[in-house]
TIMI-2910 file (N, C-alpha, C, CB; in pm, 1 decimal, decimal comma, always signed):
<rs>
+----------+----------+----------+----------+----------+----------+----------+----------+----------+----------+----------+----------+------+
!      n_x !      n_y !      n_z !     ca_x !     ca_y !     ca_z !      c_x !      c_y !      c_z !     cb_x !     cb_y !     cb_z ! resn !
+----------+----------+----------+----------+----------+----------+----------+----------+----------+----------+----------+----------+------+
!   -102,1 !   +660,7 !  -1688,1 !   -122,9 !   +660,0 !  -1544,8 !    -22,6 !   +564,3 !  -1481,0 !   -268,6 !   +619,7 !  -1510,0 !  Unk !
!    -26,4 !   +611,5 !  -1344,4 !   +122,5 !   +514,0 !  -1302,9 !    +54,4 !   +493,0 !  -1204,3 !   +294,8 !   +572,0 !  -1275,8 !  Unk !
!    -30,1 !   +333,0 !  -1236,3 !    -93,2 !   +278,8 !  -1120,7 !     +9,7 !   +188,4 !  -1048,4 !   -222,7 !   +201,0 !  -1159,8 !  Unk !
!     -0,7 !   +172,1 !   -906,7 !    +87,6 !   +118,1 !   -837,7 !    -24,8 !    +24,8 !   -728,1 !   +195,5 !   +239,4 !   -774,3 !  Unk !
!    +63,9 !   -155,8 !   -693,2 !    -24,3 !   -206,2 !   -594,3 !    +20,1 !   -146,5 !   -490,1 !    -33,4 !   -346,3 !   -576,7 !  Unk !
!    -46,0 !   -165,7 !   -342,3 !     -0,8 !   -170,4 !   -200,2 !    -83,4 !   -276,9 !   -149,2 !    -17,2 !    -33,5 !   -116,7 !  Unk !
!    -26,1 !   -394,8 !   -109,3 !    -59,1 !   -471,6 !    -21,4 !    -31,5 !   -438,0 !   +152,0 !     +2,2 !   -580,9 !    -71,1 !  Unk !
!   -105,2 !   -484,1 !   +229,3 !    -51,8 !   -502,0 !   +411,8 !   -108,7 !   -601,9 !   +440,5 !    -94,1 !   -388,7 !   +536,9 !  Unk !
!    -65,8 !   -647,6 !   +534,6 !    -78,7 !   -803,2 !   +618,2 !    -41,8 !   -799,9 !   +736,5 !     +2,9 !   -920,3 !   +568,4 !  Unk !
!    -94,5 !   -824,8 !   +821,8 !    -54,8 !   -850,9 !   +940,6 !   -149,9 !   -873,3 !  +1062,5 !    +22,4 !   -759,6 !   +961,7 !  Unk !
!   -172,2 !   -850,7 !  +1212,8 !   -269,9 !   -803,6 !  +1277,4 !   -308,4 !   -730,3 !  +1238,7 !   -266,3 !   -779,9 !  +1366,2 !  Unk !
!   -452,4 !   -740,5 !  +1325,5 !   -487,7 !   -630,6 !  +1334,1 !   -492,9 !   -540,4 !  +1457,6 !   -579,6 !   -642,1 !  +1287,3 !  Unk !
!   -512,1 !   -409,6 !  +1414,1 !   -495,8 !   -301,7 !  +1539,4 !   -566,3 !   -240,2 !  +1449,5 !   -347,0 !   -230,6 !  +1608,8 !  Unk !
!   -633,8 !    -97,8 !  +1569,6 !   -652,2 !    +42,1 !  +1542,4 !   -567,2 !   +113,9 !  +1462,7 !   -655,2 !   +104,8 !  +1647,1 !  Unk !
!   -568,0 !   +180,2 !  +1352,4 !   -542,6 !   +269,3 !  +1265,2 !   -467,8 !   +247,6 !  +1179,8 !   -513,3 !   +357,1 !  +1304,0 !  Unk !
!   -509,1 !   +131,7 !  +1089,1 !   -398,7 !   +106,0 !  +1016,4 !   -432,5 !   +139,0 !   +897,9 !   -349,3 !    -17,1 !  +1023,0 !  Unk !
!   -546,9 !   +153,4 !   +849,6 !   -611,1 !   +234,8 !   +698,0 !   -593,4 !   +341,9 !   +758,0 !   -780,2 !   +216,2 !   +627,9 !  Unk !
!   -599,4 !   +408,9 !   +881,0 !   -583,7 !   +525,3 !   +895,6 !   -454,3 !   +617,1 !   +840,7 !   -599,8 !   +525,9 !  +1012,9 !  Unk !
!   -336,3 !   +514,2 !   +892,2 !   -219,8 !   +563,4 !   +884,9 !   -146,1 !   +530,2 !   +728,6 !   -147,2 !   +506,3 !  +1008,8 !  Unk !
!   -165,2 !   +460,5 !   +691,3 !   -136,4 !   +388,6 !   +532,7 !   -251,4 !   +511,9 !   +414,6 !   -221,3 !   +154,9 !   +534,1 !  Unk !
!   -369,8 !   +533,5 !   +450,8 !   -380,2 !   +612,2 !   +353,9 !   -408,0 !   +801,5 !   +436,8 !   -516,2 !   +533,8 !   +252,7 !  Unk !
!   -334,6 !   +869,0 !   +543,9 !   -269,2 !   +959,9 !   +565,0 !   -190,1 !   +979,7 !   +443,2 !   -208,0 !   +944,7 !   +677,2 !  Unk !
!    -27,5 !   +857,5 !   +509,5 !    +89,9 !   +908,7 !   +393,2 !    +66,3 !   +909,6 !   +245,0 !   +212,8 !   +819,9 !   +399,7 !  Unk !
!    -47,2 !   +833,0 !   +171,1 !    -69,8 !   +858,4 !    +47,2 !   -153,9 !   +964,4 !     +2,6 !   -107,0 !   +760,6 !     +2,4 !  Unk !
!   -252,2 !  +1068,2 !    +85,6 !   -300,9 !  +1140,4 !    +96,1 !   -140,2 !  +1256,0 !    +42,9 !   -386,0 !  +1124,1 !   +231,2 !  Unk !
!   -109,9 !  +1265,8 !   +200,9 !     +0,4 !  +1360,1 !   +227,9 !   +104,9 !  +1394,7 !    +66,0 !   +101,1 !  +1274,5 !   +365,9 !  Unk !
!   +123,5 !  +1207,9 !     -1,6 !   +214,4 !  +1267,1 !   -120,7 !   +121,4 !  +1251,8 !   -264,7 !   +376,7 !  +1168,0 !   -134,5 !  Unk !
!     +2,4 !  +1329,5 !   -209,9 !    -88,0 !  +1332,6 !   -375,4 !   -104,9 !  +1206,7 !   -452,4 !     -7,2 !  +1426,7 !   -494,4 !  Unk !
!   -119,3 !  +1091,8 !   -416,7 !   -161,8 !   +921,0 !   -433,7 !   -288,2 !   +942,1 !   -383,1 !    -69,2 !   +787,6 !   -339,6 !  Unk !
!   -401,5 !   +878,6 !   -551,8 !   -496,8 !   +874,8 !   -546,7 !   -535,2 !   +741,7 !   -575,1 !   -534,8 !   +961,4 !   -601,6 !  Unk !
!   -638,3 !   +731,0 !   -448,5 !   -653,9 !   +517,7 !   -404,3 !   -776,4 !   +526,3 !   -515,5 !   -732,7 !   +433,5 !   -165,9 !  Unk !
!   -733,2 !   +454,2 !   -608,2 !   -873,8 !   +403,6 !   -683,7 !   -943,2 !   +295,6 !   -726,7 !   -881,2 !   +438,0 !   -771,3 !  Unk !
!   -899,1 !   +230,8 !   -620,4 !   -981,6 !    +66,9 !   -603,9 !   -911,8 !    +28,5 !   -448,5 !   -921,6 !    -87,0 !   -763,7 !  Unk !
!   -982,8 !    -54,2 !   -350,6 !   -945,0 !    -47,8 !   -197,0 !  -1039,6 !   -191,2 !   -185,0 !  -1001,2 !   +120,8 !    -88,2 !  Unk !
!   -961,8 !   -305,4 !   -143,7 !  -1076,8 !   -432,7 !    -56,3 !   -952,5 !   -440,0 !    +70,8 !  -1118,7 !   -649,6 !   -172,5 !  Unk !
!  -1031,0 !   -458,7 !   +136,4 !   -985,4 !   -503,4 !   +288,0 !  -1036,0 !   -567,5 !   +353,0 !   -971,8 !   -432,1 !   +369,1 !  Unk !
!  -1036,7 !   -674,5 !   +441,8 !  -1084,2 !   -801,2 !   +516,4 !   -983,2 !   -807,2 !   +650,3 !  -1069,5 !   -951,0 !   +410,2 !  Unk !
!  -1075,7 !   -839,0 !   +737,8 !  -1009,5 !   -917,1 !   +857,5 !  -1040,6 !  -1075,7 !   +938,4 !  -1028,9 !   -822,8 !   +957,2 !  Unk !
!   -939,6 !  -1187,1 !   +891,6 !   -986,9 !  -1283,2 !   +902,4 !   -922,2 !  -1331,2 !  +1021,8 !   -984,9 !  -1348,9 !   +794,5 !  Unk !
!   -968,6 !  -1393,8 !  +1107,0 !   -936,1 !  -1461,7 !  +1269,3 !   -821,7 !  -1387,3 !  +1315,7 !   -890,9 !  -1639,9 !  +1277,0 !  Unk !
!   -898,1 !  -1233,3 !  +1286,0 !   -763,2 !  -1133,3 !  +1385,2 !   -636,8 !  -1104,6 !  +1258,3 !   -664,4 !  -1264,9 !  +1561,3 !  Unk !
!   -650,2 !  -1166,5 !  +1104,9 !   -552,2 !  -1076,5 !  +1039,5 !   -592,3 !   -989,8 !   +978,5 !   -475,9 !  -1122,4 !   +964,7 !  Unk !
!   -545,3 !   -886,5 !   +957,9 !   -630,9 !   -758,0 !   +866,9 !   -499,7 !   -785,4 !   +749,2 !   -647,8 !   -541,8 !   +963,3 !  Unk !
!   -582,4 !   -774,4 !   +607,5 !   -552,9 !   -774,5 !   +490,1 !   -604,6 !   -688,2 !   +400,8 !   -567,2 !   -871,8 !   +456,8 !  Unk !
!   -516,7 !   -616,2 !   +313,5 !   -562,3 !   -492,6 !   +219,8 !   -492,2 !   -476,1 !   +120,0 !   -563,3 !   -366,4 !   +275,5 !  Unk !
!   -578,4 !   -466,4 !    +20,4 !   -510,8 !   -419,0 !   -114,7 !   -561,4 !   -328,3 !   -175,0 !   -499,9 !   -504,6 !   -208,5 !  Unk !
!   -443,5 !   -222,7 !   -251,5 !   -514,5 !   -104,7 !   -275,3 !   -444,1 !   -115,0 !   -448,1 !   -472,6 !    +49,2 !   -151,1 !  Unk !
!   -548,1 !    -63,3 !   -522,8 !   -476,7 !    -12,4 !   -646,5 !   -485,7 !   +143,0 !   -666,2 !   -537,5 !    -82,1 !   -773,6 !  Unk !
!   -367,7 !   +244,2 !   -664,5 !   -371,7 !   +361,8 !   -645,6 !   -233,7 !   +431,3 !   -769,4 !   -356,3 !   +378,8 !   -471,8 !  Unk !
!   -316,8 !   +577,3 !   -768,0 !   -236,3 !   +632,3 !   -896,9 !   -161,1 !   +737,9 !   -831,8 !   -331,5 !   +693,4 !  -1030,7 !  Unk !
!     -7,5 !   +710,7 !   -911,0 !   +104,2 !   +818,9 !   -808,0 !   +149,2 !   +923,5 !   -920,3 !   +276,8 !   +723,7 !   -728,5 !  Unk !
!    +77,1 !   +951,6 !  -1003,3 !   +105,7 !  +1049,4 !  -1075,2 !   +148,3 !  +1189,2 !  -1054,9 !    +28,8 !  +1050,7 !  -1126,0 !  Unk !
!    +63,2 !  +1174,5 !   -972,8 !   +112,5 !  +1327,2 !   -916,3 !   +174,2 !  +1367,8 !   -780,5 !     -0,5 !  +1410,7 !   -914,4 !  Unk !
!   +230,0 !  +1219,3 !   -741,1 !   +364,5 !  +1279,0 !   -660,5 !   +438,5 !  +1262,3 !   -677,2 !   +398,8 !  +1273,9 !   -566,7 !  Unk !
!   +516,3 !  +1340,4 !   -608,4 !   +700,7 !  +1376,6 !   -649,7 !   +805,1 !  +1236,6 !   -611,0 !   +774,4 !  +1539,5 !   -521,6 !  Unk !
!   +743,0 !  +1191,7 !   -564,9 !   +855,5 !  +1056,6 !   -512,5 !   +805,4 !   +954,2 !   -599,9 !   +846,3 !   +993,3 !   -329,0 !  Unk !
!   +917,9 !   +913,7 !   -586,8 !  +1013,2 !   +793,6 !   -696,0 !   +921,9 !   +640,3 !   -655,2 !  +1242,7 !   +772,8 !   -630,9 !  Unk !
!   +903,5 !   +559,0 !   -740,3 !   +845,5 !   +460,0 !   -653,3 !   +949,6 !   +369,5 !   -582,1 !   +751,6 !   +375,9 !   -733,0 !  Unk !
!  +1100,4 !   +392,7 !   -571,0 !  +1183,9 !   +335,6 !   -464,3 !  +1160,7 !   +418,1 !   -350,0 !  +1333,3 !   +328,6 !   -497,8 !  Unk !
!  +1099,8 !   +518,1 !   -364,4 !  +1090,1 !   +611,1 !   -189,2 !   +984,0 !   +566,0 !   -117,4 !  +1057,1 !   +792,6 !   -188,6 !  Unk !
!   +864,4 !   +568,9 !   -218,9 !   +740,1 !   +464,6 !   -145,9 !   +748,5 !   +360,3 !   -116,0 !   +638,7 !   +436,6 !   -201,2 !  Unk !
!   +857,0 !   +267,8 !   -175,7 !   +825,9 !   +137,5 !   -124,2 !   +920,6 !   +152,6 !    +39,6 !   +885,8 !     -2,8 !   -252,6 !  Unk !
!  +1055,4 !   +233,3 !    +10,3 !  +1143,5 !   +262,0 !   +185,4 !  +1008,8 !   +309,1 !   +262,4 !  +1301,5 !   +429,7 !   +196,6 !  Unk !
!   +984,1 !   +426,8 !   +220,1 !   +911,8 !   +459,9 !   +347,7 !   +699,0 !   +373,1 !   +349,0 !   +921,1 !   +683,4 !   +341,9 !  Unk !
!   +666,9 !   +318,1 !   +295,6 !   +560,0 !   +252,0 !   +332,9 !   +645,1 !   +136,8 !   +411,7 !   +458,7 !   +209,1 !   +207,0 !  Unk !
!   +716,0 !    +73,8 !   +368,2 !   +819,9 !     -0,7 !   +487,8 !   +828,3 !    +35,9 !   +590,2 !   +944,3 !     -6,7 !   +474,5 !  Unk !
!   +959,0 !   +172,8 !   +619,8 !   +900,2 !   +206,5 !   +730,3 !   +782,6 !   +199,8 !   +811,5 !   +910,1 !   +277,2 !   +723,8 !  Unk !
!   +673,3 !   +261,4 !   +772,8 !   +559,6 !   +270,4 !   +796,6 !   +511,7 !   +187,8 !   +887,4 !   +504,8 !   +266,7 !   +703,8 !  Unk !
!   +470,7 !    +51,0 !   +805,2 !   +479,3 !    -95,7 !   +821,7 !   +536,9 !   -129,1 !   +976,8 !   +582,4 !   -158,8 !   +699,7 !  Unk !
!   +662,7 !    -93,3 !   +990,2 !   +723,2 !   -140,6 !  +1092,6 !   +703,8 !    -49,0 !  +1188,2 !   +849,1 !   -171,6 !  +1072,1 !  Unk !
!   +646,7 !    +74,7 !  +1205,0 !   +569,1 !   +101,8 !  +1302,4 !   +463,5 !    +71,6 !  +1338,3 !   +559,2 !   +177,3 !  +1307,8 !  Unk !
!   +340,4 !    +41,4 !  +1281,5 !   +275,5 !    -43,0 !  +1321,0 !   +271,7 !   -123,4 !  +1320,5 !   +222,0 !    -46,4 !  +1315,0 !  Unk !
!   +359,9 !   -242,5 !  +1298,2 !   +332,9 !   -385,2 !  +1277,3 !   +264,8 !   -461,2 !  +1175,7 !   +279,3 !   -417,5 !  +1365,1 !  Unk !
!   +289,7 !   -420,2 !  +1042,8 !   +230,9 !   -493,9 !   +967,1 !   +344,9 !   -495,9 !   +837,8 !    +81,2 !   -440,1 !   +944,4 !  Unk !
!   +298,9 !   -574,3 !   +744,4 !   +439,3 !   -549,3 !   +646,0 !   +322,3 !   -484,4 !   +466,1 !   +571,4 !   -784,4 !   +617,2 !  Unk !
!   +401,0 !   -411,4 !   +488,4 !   +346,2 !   -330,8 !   +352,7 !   +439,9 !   -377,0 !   +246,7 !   +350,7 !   -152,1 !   +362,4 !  Unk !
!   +369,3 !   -368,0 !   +138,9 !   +409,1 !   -436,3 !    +44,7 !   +406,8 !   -299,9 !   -110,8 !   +296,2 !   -586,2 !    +44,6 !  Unk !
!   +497,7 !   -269,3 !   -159,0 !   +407,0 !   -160,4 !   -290,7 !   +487,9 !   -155,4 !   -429,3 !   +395,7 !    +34,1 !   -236,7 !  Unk !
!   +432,3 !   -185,1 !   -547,2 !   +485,7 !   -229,3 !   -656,2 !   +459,2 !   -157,6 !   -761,8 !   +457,5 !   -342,8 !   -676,6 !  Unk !
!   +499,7 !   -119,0 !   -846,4 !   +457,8 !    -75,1 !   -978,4 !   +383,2 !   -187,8 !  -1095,5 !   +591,0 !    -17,9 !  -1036,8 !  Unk !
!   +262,3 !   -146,0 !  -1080,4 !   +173,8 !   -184,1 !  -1128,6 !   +207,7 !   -358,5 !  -1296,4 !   +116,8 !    -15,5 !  -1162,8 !  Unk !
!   +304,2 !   -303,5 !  -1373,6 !   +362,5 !   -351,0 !  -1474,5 !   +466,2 !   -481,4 !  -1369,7 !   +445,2 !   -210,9 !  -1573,1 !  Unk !
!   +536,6 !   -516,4 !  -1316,5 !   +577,8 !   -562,0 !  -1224,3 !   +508,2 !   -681,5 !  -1103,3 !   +606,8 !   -456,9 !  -1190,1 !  Unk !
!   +360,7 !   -593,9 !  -1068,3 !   +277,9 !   -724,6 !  -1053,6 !   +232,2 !   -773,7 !  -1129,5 !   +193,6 !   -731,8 !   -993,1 !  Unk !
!   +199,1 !   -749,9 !  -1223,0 !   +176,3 !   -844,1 !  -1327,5 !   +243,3 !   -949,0 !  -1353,4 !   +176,9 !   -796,7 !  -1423,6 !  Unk !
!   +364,0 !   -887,4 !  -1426,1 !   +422,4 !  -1004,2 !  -1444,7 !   +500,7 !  -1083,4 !  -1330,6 !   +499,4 !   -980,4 !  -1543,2 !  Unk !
!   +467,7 !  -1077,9 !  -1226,1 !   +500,9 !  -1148,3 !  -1125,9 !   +385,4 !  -1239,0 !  -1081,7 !   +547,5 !  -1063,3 !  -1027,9 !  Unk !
!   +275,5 !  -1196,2 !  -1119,9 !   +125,1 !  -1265,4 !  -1081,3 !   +112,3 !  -1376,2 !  -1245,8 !    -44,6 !  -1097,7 !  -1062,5 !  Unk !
!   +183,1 !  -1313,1 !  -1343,5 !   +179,6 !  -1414,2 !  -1415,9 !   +148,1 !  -1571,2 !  -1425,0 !   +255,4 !  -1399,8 !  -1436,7 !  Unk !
!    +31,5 !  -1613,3 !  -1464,9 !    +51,0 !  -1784,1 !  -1461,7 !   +102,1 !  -1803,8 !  -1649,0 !   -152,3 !  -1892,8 !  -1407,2 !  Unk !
+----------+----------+----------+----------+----------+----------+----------+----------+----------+----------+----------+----------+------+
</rs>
């Protein structure tokens, strides 16, 4: 399985789980673990989700959840799973 993180951060506004899991809908990314919080007006989310069965590369998800991001104002974050790890490493 080619689990991948997605972090976002930023304000909050209207539709931003909306619009973040649309495009993973849209390219066959299945969210299979989701916490989200909003603390003194920041909305924060992390998703662990499997991209197995879409066609894009995980350099296309991370450009366009970027994109994304910068239309609404928040900064998306998305990694291959092996990668946070060892970056979360202590």
């Amino acid at each position: 399985m080619k689990k991948t993180i997605i972090t976002v951060v930023g304000h909050d506004t209207v539709g931003i789980i909306a619009k973040v899991c649309t495009y993973l809908a849209n390219n066959k990314i299945n969210i299979l673990d989701i916490s989200q919080t909003i603390i003194d007006g920041y909305f924060n989310m992390m998703m662990i989700v499997d991209a197995n069965q879409s066609a894009k590369s995980i350099s296309e998800l991370v450009t366009e959840l970027d994109q994304i991001g910068d239309e609404i104002g928040v900064i998306i974050r998305c990694q291959h799973e092996d990668i946070f790890n060892k970056m979360h490493r202590i």
